[in-house]
mmCIF file as gemmi writes it, N, C-alpha and C atoms, coordinates in Angstrom:
data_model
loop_
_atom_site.group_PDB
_atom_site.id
_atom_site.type_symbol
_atom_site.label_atom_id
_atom_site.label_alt_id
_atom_site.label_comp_id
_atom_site.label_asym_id
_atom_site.label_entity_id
_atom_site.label_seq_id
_atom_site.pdbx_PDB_ins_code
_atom_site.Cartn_x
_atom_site.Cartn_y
_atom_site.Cartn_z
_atom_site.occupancy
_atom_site.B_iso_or_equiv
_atom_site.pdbx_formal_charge
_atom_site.auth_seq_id
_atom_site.auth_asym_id
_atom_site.pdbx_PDB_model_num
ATOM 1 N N . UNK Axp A 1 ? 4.638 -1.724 -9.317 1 0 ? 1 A 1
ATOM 2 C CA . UNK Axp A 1 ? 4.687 -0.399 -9.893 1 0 ? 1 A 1
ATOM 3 C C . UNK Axp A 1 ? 3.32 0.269 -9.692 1 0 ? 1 A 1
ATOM 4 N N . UNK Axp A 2 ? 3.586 1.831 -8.913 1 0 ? 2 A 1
ATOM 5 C CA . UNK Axp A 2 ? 1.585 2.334 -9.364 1 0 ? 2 A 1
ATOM 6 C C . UNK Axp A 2 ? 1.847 3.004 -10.53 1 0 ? 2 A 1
ATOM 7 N N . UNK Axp A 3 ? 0.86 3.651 -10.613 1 0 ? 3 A 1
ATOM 8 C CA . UNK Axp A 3 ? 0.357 4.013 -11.593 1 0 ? 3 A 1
ATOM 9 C C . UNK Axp A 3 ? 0.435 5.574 -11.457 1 0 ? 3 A 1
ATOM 10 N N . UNK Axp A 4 ? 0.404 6.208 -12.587 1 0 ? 4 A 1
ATOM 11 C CA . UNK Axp A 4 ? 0.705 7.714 -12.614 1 0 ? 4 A 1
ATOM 12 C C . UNK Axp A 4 ? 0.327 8.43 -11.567 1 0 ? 4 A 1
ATOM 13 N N . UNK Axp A 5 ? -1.047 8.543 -11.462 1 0 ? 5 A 1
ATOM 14 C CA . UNK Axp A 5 ? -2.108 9.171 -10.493 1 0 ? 5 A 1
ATOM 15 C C . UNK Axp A 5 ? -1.49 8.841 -9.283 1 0 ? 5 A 1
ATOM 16 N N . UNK Axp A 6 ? -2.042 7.315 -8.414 1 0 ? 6 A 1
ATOM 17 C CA . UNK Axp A 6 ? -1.416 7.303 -7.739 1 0 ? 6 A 1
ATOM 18 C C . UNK Axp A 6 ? 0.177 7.953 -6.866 1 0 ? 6 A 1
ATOM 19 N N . UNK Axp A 7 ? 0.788 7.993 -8.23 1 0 ? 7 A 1
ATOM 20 C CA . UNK Axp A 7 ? 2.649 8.367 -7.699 1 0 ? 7 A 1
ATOM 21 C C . UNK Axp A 7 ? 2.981 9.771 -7.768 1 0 ? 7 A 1
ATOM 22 N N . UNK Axp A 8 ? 1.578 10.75 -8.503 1 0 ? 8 A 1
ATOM 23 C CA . UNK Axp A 8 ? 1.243 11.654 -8.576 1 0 ? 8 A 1
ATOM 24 C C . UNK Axp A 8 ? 0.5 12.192 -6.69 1 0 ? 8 A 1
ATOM 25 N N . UNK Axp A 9 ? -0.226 11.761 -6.563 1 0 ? 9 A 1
ATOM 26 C CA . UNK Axp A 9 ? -0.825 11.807 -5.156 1 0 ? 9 A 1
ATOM 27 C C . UNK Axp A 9 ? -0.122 11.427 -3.918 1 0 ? 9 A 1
ATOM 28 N N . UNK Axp A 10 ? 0.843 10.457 -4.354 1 0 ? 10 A 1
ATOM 29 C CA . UNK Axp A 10 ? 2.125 10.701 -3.11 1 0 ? 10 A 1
ATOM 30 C C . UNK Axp A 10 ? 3.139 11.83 -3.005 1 0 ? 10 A 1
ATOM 31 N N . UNK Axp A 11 ? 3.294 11.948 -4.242 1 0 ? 11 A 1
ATOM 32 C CA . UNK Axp A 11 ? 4.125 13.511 -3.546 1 0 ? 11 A 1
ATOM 33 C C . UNK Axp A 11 ? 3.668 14.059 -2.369 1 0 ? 11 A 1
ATOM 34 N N . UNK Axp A 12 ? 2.351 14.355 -2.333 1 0 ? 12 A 1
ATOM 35 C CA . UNK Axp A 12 ? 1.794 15.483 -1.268 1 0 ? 12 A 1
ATOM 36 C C . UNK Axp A 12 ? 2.185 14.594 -0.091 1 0 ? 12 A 1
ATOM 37 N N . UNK Axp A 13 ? 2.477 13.448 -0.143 1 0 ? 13 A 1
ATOM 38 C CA . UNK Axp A 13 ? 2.712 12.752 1.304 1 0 ? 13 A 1
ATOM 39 C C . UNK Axp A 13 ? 4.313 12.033 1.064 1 0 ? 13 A 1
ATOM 40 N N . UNK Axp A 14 ? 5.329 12.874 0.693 1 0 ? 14 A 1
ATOM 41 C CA . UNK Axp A 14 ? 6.613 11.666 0.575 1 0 ? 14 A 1
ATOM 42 C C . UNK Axp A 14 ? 7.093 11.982 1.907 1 0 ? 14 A 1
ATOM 43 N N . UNK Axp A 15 ? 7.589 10.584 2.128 1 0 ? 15 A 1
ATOM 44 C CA . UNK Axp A 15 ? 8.355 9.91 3.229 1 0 ? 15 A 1
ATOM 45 C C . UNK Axp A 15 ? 7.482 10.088 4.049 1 0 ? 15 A 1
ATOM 46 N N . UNK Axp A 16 ? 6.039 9.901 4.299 1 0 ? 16 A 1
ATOM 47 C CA . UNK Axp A 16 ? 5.108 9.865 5.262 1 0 ? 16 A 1
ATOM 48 C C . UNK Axp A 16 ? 4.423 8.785 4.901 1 0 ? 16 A 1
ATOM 49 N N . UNK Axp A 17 ? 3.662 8.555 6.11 1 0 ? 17 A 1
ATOM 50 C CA . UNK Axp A 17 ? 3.203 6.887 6.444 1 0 ? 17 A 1
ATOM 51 C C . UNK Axp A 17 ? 1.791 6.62 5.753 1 0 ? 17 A 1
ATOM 52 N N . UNK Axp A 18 ? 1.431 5.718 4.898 1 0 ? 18 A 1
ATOM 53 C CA . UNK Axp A 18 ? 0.265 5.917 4.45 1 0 ? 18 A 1
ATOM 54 C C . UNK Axp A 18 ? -0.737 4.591 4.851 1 0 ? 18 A 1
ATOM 55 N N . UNK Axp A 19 ? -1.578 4.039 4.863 1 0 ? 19 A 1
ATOM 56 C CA . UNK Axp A 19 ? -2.364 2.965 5.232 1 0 ? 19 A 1
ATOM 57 C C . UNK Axp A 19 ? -3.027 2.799 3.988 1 0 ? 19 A 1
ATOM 58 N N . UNK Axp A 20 ? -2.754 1.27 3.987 1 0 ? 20 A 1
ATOM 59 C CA . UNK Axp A 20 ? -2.865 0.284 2.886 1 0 ? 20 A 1
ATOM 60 C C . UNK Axp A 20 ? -4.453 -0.614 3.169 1 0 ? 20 A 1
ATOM 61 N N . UNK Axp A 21 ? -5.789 -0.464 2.612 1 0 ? 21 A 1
ATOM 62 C CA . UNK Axp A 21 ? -6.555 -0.913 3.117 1 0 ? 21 A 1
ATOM 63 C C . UNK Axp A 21 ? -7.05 -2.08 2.142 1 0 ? 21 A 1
ATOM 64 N N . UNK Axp A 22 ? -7.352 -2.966 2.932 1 0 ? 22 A 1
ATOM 65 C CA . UNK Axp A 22 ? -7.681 -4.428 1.742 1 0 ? 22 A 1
ATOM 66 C C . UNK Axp A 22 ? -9.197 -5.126 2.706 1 0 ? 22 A 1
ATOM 67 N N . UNK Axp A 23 ? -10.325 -5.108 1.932 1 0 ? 23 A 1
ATOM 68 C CA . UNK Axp A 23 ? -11.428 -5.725 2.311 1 0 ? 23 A 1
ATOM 69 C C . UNK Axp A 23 ? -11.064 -7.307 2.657 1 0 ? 23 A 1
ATOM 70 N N . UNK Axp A 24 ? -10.137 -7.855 1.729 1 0 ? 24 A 1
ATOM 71 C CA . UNK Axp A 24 ? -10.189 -9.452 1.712 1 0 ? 24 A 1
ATOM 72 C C . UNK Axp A 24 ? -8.945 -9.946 1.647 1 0 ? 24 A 1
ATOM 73 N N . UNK Axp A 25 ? -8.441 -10.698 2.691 1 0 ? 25 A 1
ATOM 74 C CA . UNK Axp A 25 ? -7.133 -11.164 2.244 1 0 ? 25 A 1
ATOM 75 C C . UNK Axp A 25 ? -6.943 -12.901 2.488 1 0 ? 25 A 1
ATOM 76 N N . UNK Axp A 26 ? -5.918 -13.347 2.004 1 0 ? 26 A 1
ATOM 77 C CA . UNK Axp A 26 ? -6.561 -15.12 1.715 1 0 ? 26 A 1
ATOM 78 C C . UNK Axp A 26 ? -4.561 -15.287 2.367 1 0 ? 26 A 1
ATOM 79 N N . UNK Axp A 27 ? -3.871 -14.683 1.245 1 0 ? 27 A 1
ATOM 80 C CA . UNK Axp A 27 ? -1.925 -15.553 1.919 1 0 ? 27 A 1
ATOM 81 C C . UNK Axp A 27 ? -1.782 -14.144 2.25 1 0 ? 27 A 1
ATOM 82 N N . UNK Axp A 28 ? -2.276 -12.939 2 1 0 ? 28 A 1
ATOM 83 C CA . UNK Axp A 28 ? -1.238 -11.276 2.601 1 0 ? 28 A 1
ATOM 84 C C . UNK Axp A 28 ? -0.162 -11.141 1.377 1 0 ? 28 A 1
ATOM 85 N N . UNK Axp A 29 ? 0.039 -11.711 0.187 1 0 ? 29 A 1
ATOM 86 C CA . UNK Axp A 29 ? 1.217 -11.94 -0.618 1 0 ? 29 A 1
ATOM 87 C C . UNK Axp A 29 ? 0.596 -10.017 -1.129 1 0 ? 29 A 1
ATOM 88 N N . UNK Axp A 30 ? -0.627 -9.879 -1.102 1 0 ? 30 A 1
ATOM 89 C CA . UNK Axp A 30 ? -0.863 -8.688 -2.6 1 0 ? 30 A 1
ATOM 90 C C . UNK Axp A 30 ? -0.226 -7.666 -1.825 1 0 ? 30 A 1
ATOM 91 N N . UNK Axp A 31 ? -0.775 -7.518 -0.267 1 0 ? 31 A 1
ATOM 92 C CA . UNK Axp A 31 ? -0.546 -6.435 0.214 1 0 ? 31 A 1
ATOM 93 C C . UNK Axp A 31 ? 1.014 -6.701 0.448 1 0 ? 31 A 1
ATOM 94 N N . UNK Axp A 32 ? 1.841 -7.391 0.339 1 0 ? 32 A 1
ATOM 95 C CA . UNK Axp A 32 ? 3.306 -7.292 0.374 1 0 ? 32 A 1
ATOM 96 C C . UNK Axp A 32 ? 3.603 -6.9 -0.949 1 0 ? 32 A 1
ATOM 97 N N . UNK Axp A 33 ? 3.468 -7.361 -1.793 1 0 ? 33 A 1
ATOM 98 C CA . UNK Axp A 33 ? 3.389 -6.467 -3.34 1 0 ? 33 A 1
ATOM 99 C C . UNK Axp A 33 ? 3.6 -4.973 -3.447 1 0 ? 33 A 1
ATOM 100 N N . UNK Axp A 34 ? 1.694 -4.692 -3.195 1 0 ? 34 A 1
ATOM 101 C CA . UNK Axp A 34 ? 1.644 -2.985 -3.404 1 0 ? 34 A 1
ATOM 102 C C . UNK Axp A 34 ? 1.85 -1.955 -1.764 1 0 ? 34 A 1
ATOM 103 N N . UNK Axp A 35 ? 2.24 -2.774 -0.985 1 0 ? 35 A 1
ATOM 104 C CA . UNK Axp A 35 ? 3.491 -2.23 0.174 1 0 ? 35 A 1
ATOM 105 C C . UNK Axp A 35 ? 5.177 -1.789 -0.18 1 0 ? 35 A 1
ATOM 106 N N . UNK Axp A 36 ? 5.531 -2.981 -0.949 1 0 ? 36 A 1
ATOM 107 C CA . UNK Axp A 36 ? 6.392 -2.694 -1.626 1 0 ? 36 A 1
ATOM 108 C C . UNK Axp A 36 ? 6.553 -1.516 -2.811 1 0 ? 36 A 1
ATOM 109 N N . UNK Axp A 37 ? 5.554 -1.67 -3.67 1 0 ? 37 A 1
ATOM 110 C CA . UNK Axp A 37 ? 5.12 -0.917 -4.575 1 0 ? 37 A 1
ATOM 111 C C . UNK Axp A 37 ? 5.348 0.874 -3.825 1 0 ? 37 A 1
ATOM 112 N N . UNK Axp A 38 ? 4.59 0.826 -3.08 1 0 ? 38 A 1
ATOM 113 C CA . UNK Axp A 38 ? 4.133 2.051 -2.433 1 0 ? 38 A 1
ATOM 114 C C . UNK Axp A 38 ? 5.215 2.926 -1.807 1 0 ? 38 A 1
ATOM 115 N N . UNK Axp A 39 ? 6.06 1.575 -1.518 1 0 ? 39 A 1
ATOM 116 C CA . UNK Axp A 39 ? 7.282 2.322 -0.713 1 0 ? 39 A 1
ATOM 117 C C . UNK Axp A 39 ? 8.177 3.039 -1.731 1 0 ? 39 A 1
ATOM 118 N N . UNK Axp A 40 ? 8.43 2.432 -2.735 1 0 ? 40 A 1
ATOM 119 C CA . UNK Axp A 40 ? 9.709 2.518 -3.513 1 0 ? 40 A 1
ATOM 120 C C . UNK Axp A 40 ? 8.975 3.896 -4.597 1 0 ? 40 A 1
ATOM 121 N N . UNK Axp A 41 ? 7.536 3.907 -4.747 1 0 ? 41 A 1
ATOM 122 C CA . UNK Axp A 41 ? 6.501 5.242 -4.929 1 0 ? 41 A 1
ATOM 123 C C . UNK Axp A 41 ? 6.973 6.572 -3.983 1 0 ? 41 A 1
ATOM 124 N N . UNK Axp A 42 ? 7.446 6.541 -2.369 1 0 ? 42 A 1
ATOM 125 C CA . UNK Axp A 42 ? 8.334 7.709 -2.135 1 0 ? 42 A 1
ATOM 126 C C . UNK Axp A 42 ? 7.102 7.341 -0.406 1 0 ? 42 A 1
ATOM 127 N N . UNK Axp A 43 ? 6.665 6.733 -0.131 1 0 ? 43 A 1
ATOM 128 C CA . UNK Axp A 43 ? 5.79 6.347 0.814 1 0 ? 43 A 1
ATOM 129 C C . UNK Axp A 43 ? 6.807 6.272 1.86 1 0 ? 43 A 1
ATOM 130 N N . UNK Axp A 44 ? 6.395 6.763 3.058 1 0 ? 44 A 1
ATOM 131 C CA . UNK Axp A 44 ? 7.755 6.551 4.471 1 0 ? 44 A 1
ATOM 132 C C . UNK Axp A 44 ? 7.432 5.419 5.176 1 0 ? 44 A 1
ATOM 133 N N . UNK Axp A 45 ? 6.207 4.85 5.28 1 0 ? 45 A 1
ATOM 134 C CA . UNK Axp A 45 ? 5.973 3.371 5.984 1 0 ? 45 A 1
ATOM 135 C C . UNK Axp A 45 ? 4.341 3.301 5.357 1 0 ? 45 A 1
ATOM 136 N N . UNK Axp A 46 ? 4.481 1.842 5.123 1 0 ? 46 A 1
ATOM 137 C CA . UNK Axp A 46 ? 2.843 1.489 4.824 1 0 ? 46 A 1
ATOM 138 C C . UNK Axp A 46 ? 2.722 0.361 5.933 1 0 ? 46 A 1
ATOM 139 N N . UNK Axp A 47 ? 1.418 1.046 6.2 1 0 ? 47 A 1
ATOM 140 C CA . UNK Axp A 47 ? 0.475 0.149 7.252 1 0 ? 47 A 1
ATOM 141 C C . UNK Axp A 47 ? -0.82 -0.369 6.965 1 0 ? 47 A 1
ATOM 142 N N . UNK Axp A 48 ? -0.803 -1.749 6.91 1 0 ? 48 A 1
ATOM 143 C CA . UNK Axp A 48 ? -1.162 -2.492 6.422 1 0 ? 48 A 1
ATOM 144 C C . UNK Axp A 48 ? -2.737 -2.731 6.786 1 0 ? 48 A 1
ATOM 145 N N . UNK Axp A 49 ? -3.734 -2.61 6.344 1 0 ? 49 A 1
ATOM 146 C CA . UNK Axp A 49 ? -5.345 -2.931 7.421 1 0 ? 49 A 1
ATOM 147 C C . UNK Axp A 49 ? -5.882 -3.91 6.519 1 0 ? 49 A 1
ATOM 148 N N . UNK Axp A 50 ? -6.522 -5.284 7.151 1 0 ? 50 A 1
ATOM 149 C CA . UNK Axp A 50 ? -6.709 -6.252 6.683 1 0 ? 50 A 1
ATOM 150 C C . UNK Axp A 50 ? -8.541 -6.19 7.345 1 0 ? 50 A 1
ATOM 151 N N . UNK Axp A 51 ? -9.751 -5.42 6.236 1 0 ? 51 A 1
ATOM 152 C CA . UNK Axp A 51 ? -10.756 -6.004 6.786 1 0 ? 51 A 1
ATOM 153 C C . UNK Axp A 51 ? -11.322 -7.616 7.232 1 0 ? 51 A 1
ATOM 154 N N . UNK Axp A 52 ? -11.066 -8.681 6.653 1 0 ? 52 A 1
ATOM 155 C CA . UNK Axp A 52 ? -11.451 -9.919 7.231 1 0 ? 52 A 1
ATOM 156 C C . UNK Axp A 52 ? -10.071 -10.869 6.292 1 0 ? 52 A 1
ATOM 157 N N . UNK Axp A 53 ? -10.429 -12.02 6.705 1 0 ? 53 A 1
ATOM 158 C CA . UNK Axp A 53 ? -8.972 -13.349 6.359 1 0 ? 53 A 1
ATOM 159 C C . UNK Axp A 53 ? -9.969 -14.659 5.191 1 0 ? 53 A 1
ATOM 160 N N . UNK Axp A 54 ? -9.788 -14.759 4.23 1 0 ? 54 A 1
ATOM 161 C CA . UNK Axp A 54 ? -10.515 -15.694 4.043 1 0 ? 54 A 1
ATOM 162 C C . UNK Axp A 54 ? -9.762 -16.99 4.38 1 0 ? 54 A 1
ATOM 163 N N . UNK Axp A 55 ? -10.427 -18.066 4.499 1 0 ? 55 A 1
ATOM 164 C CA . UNK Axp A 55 ? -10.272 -19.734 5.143 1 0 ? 55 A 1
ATOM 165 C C . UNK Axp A 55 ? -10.069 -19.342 6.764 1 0 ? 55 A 1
């Protein structure tokens, strides 16, 4: 689920593609989460950017 603001600030972009940015990722589980999250928020595709992998 986001949060007001957030679902507030997608309007200006529904059913358009937004990029999902994460400094650190270890299994990718969060960004499948708030991908999910984001979509069902009114988002038309999230794309995913993974700055580095930990292990």
């Amino acid at each position: 689920m986001v949060g007001p603001e957030l679902e507030a600030a997608l309007q200006s972009v529904q059913g358009q593609a937004v990029m999902l940015v994460d400094d650190l990722t270890d299994s990718r589980w969060t960004l499948t989460v708030a991908g999910r999250a984001l979509r069902q928020a009114g988002a038309g595709a999230v794309l995913p950017l993974v700055l580095a992998q930990a292990g």
